[in-house]
N, C-alpha and C positions, 0 to 999 in steps of 0.2 A: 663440126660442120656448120657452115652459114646459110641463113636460108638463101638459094640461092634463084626459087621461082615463087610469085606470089603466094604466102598462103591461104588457102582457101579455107572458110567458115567452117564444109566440111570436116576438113583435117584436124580443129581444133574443137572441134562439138562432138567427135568421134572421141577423141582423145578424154575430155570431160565429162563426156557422157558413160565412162568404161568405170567410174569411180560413183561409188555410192551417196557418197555427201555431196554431191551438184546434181542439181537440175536448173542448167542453161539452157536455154534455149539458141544461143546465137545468136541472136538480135543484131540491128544496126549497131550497137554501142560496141558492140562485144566485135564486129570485122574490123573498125576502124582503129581500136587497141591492136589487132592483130596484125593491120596496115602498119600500125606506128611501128610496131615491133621489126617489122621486116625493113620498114625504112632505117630503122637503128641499126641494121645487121645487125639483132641478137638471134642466139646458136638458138638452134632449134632444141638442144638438148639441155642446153639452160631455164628453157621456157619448161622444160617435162621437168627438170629436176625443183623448179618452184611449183610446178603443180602438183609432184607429190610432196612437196613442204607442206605446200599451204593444208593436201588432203591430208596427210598426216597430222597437223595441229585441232583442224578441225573435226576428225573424227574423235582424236581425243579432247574438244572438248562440250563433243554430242557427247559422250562416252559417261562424261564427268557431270554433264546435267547441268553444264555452265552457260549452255549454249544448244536453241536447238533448229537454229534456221541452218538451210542446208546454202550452198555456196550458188549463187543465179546467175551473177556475172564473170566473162576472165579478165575483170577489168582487177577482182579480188587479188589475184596475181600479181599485182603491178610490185610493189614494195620486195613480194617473196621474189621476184627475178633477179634484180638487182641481188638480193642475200645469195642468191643459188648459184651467183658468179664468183662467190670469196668463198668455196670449201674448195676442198680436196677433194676430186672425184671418185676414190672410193672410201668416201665417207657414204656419198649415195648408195652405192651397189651394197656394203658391208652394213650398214646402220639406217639409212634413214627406206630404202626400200620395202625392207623384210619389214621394219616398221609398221608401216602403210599397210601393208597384206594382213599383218597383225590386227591392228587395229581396226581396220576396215571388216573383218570379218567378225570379229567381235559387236562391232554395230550393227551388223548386217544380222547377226544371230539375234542378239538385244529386240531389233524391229520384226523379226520373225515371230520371236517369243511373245513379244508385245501385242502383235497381232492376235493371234494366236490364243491368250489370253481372251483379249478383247472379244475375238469372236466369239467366246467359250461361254462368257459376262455375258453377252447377248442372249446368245440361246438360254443360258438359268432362268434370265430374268422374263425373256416371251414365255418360258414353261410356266413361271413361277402366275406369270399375269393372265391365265388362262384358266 
């Protein structure tokens, strides 16, 4: 399917915002990639299938402690679209999706724990300074 009516900021700040490792905000920079896109005719389901690429790479490699800035812009995207148009599409559905839920939930656990810890740290240390 091609996009076939403007898309709107919405629909891609919704979209990015559903995954753990971005905090976009949508910005000017970030419509006008999305203009460009639409003026490209690229599928709309190419653009999702690089967005879970790119989430997939980069939760694993928060995961891996190689990397711990989370993704701001969908300009990140640009390179993964282009890649997300030379697979086989169910490479996505059978390998790189479950992936993503994988991994993504494992980070998500990691920053729980992390938290969680931290608060934990906190509190010993106000009892301890009391």
């Amino acid at each position: 399917m091609r996009m076939r009516t403007k898309p709107g900021g919405s629909r891609w700040s919704r979209r990015l915002g559903a995954r753990a490792c971005v905090k976009c905000d949508f910005g000017l920079p970030d419509e006008k990639f999305a203009r460009d896109l639409f003026a490209r005719s690229i599928p709309i389901e190419q653009i999702g299938r690089a967005i879970t690429l790119g989430c997939s790479r980069k939760n694993a490699s928060l995961l891996n402690g190689t990397d711990d800035d989370l993704i701001v812009r969908f300009a990140y995207f640009r390179d993964l679209i282009e890649e997300a148009s030379e697979t086989d599409p169910g490479y996505w559905k059978d390998i790189v999706n479950p992936l993503l839920t994988k991994l993504e939930a494992k980070w998500v656990a990691a920053q729980q724990s992390a938290s969680r810890n931290s608060a934990s740290a906190l509190r010993k240390n106000k009892n301890e300074t009391r």
